[in-house]
N, C-alpha and C positions, 0 to 999 in steps of 0.2 A: 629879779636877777640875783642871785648866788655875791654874795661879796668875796672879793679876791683876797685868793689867804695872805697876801703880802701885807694885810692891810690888819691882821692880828700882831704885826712886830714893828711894823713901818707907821709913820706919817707920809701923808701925800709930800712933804719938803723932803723930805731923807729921799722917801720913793726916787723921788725928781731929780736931787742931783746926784743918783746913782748913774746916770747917762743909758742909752739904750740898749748897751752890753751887759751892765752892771742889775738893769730893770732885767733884762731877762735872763740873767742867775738869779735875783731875788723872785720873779715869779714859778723858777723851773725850782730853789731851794723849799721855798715853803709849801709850793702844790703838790709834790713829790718827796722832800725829805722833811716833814712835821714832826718828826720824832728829833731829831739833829737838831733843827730851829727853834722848836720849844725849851730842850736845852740849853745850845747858846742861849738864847733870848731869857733863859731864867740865871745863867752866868755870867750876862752881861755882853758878850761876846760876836754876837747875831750883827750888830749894827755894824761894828767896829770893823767886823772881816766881809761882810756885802761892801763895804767903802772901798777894803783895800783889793779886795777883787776885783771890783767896777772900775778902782782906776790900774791894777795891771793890764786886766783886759783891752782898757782905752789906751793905752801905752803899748801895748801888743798890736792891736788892730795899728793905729796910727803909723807905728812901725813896718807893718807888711806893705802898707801904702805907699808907703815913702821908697818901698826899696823896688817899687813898679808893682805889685801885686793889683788885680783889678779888686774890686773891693767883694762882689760874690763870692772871690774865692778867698779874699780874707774874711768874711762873714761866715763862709764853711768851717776856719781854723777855729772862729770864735766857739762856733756852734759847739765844736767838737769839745771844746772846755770845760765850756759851761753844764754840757750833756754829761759831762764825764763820768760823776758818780748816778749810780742805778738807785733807780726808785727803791724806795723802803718797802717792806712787803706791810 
């Protein structure tokens, strides 16, 4: 099996306490934007803003929950974030 690109910038700790939101921008940034990640990740940059993403998003998500949102359709707003930017050609 194919190793997961996340696993060219990340350790399995970093990975981890990205939380489930966080995990999937780090797997939709590096399978899909490798030209972006390779930069951060050679300016240092890559780890620092998957953190700070991973915890808007958990702060985001947390947030629609609280104000009654069922969590599907807080997981659609996620989705939409994270999906934001279009794959690199």
């Amino acid at each position: 099996m194919a190793q997961k690109p996340w696993k060219k910038y990340l350790t399995e700790e970093q990975y981890g306490q990205l939380g489930p939101d966080g995990r999937m921008l780090a797997d939709y940034w590096t399978e899909f934007l490798p030209k972006m990640c390779a930069r951060m990740h050679s300016e240092g940059t890559l780890i620092p803003t998957l953190q700070q993403k991973a915890e808007e998003l958990l702060d985001w998500h947390a947030d629609m929950l609280r104000q009654g949102m069922r969590e599907y359709e807080a997981l659609d707003f996620i989705k939409e974030e994270v999906y934001a930017l279009p794959p690199e050609e």
